[in-house]
C-alpha positions in Angstrom: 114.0 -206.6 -176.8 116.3 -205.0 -174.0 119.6 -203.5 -174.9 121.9 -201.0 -173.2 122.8 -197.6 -173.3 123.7 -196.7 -176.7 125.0 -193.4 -178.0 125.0 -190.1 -180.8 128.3 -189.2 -182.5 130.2 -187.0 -184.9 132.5 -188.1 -187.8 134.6 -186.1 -190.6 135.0 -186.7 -194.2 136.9 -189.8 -194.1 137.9 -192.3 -196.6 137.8 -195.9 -196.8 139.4 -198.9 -198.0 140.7 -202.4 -197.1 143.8 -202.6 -196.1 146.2 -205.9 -196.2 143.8 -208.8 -195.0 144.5 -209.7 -191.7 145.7 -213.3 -190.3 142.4 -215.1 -190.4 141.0 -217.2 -187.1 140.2 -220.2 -189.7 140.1 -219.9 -193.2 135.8 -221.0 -193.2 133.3 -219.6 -195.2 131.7 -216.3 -194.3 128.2 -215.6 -194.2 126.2 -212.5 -193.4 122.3 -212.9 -192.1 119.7 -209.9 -191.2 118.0 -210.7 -188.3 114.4 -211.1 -189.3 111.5 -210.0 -186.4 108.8 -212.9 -187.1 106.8 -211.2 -184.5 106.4 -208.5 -186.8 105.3 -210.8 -190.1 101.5 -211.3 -188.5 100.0 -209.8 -191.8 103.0 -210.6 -194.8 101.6 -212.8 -197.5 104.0 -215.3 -199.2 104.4 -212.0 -201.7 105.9 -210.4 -199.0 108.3 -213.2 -197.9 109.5 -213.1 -201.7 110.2 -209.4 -201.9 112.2 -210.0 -198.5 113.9 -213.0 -199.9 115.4 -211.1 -203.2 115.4 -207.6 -201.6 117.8 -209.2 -199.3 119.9 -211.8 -201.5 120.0 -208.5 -203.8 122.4 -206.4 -200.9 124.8 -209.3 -200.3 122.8 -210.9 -197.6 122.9 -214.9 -197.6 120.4 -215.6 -195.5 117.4 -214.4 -192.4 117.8 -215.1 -188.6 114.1 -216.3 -187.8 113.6 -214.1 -184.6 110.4 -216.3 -183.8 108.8 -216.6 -180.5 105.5 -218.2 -179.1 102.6 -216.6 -181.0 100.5 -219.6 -182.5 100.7 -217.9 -185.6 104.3 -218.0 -186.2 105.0 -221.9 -187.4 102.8 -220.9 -190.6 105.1 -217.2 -191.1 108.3 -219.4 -190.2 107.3 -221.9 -193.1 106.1 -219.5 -195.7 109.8 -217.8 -195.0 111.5 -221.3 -195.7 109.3 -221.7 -199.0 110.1 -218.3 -200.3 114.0 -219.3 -199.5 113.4 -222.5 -202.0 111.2 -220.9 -204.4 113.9 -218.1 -204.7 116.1 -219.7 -206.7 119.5 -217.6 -204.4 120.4 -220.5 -202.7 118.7 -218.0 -199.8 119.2 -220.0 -196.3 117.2 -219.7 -192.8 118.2 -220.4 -189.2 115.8 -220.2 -186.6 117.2 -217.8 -183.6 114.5 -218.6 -180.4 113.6 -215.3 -178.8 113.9 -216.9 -175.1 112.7 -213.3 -173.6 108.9 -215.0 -174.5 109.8 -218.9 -174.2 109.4 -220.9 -171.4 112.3 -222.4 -170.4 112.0 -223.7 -166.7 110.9 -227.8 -168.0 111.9 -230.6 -169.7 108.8 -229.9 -171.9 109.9 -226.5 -172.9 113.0 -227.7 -174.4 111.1 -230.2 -176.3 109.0 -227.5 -177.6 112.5 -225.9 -179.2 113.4 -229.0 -180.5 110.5 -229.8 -181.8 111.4 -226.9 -184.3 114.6 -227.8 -185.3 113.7 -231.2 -186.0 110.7 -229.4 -188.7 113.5 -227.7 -190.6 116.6 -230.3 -190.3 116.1 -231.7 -193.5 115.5 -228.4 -195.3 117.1 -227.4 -198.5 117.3 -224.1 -197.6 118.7 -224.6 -193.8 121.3 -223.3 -192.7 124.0 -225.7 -192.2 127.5 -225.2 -190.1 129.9 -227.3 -189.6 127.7 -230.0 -191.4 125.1 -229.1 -188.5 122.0 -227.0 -188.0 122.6 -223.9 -187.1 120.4 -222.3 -184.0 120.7 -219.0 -182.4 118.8 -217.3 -179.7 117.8 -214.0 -178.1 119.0 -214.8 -174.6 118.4 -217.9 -172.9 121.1 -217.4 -169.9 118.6 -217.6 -167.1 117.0 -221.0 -168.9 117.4 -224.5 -167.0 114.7 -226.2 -168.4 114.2 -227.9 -165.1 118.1 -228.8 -164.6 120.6 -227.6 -161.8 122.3 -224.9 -163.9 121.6 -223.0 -167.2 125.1 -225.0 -168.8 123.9 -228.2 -168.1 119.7 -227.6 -169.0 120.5 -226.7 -172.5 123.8 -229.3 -172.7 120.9 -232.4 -171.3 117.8 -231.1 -172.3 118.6 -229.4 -176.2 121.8 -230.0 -178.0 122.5 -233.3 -176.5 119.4 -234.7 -177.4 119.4 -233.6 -181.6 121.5 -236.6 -182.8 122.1 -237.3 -186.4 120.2 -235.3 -188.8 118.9 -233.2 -186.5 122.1 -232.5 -184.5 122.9 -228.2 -184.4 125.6 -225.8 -183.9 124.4 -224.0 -181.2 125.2 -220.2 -181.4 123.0 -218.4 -178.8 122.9 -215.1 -177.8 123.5 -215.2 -173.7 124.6 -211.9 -172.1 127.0 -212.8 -169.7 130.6 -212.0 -168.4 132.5 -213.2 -172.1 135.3 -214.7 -169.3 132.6 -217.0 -168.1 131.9 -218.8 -171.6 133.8 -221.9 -170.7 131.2 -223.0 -168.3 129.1 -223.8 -171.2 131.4 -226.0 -172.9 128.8 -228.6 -172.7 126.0 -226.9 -174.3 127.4 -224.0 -177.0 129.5 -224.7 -180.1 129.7 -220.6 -180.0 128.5 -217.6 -178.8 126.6 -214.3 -180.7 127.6 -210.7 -179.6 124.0 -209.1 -179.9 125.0 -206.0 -178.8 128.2 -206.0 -180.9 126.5 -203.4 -183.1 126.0 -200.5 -181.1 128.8 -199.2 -178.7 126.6 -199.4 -175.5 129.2 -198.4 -173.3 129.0 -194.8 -174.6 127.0 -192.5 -172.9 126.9 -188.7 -171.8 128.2 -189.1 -168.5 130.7 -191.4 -169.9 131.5 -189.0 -173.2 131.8 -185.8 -171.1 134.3 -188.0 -168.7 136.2 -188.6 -172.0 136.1 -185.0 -173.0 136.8 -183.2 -169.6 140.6 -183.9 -170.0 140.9 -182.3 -173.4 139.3 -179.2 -171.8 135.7 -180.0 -174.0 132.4 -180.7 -173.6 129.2 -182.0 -175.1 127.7 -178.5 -174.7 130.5 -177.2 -177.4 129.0 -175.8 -180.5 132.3 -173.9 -182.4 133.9 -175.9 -185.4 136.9 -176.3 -183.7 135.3 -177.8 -180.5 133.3 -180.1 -182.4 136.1 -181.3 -184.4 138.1 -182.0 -181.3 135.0 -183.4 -179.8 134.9 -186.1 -182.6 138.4 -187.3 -182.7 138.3 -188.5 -178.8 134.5 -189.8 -179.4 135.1 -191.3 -183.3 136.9 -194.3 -181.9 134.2 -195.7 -179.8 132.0 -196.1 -183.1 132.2 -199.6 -184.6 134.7 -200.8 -181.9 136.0 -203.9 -182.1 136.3 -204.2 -177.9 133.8 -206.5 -177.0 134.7 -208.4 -180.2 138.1 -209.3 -178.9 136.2 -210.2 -175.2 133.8 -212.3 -177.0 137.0 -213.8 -179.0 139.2 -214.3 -176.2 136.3 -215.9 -174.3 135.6 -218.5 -176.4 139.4 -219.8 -176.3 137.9 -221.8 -172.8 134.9 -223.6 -174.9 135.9 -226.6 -176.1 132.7 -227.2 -178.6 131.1 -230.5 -178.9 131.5 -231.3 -182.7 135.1 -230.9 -182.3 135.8 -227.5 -184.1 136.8 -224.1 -183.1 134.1 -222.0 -181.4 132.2 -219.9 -183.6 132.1 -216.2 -182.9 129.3 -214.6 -184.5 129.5 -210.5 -184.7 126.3 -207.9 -185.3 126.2 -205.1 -187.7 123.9 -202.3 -186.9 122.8 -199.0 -188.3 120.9 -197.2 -185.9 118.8 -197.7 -182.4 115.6 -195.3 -181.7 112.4 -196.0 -179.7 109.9 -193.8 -178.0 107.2 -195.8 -176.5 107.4 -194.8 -172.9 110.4 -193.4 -170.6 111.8 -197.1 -169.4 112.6 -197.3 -173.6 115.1 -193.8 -173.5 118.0 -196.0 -173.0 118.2 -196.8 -176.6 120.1 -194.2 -179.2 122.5 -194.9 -181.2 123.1 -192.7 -184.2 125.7 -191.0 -187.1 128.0 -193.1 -189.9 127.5 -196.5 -187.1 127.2 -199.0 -190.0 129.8 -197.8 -192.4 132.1 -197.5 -189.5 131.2 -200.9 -188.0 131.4 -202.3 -191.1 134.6 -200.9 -192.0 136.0 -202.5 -188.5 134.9 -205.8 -189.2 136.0 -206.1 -192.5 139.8 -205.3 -191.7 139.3 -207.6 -188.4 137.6 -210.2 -190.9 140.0 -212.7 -188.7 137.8 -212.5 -185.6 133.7 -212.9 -187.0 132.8 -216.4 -188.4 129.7 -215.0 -189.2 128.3 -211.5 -188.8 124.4 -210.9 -188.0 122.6 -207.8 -189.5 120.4 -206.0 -186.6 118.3 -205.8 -188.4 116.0 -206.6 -191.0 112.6 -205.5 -189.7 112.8 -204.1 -185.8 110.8 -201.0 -186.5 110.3 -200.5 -182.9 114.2 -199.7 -182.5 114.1 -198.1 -185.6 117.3 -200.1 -186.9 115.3 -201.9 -189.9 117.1 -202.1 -193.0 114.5 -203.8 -194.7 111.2 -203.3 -196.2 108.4 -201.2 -194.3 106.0 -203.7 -194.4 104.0 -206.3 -192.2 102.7 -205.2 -188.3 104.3 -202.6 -186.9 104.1 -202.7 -183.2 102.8 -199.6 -182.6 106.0 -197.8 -184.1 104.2 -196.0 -187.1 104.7 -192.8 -185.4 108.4 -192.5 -185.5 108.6 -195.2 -189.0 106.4 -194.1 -190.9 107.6 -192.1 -194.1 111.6 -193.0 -192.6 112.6 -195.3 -195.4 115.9 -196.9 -194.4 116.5 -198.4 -198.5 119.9 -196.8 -198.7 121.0 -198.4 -195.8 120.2 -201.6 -197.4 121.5 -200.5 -200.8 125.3 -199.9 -199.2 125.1 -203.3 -197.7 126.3 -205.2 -200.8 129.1 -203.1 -200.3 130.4 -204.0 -197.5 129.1 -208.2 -197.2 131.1 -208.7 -200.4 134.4 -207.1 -198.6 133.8 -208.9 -195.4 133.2 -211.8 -197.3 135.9 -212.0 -199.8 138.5 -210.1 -198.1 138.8 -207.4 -200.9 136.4 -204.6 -201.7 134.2 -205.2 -204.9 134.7 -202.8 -207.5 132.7 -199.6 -207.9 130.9 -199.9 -211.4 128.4 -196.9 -210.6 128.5 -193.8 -209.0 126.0 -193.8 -205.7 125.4 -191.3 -202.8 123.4 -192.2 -199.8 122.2 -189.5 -197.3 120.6 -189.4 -194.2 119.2 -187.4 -191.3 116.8 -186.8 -188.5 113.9 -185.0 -188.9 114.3 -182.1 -186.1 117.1 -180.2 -184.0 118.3 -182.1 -181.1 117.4 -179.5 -178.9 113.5 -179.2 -180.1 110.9 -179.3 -177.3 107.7 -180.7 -178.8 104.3 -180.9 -176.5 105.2 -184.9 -176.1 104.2 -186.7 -173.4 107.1 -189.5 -174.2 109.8 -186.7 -173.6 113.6 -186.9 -175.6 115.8 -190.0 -175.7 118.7 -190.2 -173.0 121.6 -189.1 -174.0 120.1 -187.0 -177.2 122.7 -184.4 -175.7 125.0 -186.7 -177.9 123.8 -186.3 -181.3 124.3 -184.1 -183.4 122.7 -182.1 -185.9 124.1 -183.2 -189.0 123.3 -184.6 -192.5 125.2 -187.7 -193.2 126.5 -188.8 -196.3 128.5 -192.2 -198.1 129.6 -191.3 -201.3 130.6 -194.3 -203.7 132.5 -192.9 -206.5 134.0 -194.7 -209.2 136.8 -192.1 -209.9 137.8 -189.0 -208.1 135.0 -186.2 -208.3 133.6 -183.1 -206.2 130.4 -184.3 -204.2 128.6 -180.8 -203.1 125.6 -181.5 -200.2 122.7 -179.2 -199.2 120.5 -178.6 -196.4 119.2 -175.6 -197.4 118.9 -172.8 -200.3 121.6 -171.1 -198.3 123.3 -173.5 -196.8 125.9 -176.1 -199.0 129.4 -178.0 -198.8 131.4 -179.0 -201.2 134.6 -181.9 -201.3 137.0 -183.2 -203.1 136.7 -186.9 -203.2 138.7 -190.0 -204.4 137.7 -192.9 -205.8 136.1 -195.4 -203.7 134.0 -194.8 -200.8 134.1 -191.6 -198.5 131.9 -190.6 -195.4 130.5 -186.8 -195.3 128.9 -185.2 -193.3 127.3 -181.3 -192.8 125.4 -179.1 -190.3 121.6 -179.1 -191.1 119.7 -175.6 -191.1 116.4 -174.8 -189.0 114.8 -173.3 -191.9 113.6 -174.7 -195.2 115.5 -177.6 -194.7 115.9 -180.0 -197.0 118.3 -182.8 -198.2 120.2 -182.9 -201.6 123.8 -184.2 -202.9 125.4 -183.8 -206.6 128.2 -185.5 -207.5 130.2 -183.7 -210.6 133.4 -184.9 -212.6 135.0 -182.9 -214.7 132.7 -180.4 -214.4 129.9 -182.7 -215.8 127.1 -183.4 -213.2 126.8 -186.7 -212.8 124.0 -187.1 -210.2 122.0 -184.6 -208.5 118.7 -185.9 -206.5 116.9 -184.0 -204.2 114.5 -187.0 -201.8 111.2 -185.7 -201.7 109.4 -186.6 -198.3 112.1 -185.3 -196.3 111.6 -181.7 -194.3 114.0 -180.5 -191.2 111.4 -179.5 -189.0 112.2 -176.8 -186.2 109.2 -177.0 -183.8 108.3 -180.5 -184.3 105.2 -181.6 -182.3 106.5 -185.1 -181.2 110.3 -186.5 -181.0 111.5 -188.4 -183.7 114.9 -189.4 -183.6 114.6 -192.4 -186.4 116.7 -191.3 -189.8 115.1 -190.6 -193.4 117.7 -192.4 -195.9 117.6 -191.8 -199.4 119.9 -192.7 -202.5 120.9 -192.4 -205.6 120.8 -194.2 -208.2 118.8 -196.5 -206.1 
């Protein structure tokens, strides 16, 4: 898949609760899905769709975006997903979302093709249903005219048009266009999804040092001070809500075909890594990103009908919150050993706030940490070379504390090197410098002078002189 620029940033202890709920855009039901690779499913066994199934229902998470595309294996993957929906139990629900970077999409034909996959799953107890309607998502399709005079009308003549009755959908694609041009597909969208919503892609060095020039800083800064200063202009771009509002305020010239509001579907996203070759450096995006996203679309609950986790299983961008299981696609070098499970663990978190409106209660005191594997500034004998803007990250250990009443949380990252807070109760985002030697990860949470937790991950070594670039996190937490 082919995203933008994405970026590396700081953030301070902060802590975090829902304030008063907003006005709401409509007063529907909210859902939250994890966008689920099919491509990457050639080896799972119905086991495996199982343990994805309750892993997932487990953090909060009502359903999987099918990415599928045209393998000929993928019908059989799609259906064993559906069955282990029903066989579930959860009420666990699927929409197909077309990856239209590998359909064809220049004929009549090829829209019968998509069709001819709604129409399998219409009736299906565990489909996804909006609006009374089946819902269907894409990866792009803005270029696709399946043999008509414009992109509006192929998929208004060719696709939604022709699903009638039970097999009528609420079209929710994933087009990347100018948001002020949405109205132009009046005729063939009952929405729009913000793929990129999750990362804030309009970050980059150039654009960060721009930022920074005028408070006398830079991204070469490496004091305390600096780096503090350097966060508060950056912190703001994380999570941002921007390109929400566009989306928002571009669908207000759709009038959707069932009658109802358009639907405005937001992403979540932790993370964004690859290293396959130098056209892939344009993807980084690092730091507290999914608490602080998260955090952003709960108190603007008003503006996302539906919110889209990217994702479940893209190992190749390293922003999986799922399982490590299935075919990788050649990604084992940087996935491998980088378990993202307390990413997923926090999730329940934050679904249930966005959900509800109100965050749940904290029964059980949890810590999640996380970090990358080797200074930013390493050189390693790789051929691949570092990221594009890895001037951004930073060398840090970050950390989520959930804490049921106020305690002192103290972090390591080495025998020498420690940090202790003051927390209160409810959730708080920490974060400290990582050492070049012996370095390690560990986090005790006391109260009242009793140690409550204290977990050191094994499998996790800061590495100095690393001999390839890994940028990917190792997440760990406890109690899992």
């Amino acid at each position: 898949m082919h995203r933008n620029t994405l970026l590396f940033v700081l953030s301070s202890l902060v802590a975090w609760s829902v304030h008063a709920t907003p006005t709401r855009r409509d007063t529907g039901t909210k859902n939250v899905f994890a966008h689920h690779m099919v491509g990457f499913t050639y080896s799972y066994t119905s086991k495996d769709w199982v343990e994805d199934v309750r892993a997932a229902h487990a953090a909060g998470i009502d359903g999987f975006a099918l990415n599928v595309g045209t393998d000929s294996w993928q019908p059989t993957q799609v259906a064993s997903a559906y069955q282990a929906a029903e066989q579930s139990g959860t009420g666990f629900k699927m929409f197909l979302s077309f990856d239209m970077s590998v359909f064809q999409c220049s004929s009549s034909s090829d829209a019968a093709t998509l069709r001819s996959w709604v129409s399998k799953y219409a009736t299906h107890a565990n489909q996804f249903l909006y609006n009374g309607h089946i819902f269907v998502s894409t990866f792009a399709g803005e270029s696709c005219t399946f043999g008509q005079s414009s992109v509006a009308q192929g998929w208004a003549s060719q696709f939604t048009s022709q699903l009638a009755g039970s097999n009528a959908v609420h079209f929710v694609p994933s087009f990347f266009v100018d948001p002020s041009t949405f109205g132009q597909y009046s005729s063939s969208i009952n929405g729009m999804f913000n793929f990129n919503s999750g990362w804030p892609i309009s970050l980059t060095t150039a654009t960060a040092n721009a930022q920074l020039s005028s408070q006398g800083e830079s991204l070469s800064a490496t004091s305390p001070s600096d780096l503090e200063k350097i966060t508060q202009v950056l912190l703001p771009n994380v999570g941002s809500i921007d390109t929400d509002n566009q989306y928002v305020s571009g669908l207000k010239s759709v009038t959707s075909n069932d009658g109802k509001a358009p639907t405005y579907m937001g992403a979540v996203s932790p993370w964004f890594f690859t290293h396959y070759s130098p056209q892939t450096f344009n993807k980084n995006a690092h730091s507290h990103l999914y608490n602080t996203r998260w955090e952003n679309v709960v108190e603007n609950r008003h503006l996302f009908d539906l919110i889209e986790i990217c994702t479940w299983n893209d190992f190749s961008e390293s922003h999986y919150i799922g399982l490590i299981h299935g075919s990788q696609p050649n990604s084992q070098a940087w996935v491998d050993g980088f378990d993202h499970s307390a990413w997923l663990n926090m999730t329940s978190y934050y679904a249930t706030a966005y959900k509800t409106g109100s965050c749940p209660a904290i029964t059980q005191d949890k810590i999640c940490i996380w970090a990358r594997p080797h200074p930013k500034k390493a050189n390693a004998p790789d051929p691949v070379g570092k990221p594009s803007n890895f001037e951004m990250t930073q060398d840090l250990m970050w950390a989520v504390v959930f804490a049921t009443l106020p305690a002192t949380v103290t972090l390591w990252t080495s025998d020498s090197n420690s940090q202790t807070s003051n927390v209160q109760a409810g959730v708080t985002k920490l974060n400290m410098p990582l050492t070049e030697t012996g370095g390690y990860m560990r986090a005790m949470l006391r109260r009242d002078g009793v140690v409550i937790m204290d977990f050191t991950p094994s499998g996790y070594h800061y590495e100095p002189n690393p001999s390839a670039y890994n940028y990917n996190a190792f997440t760990a937490g406890s109690p899992n």
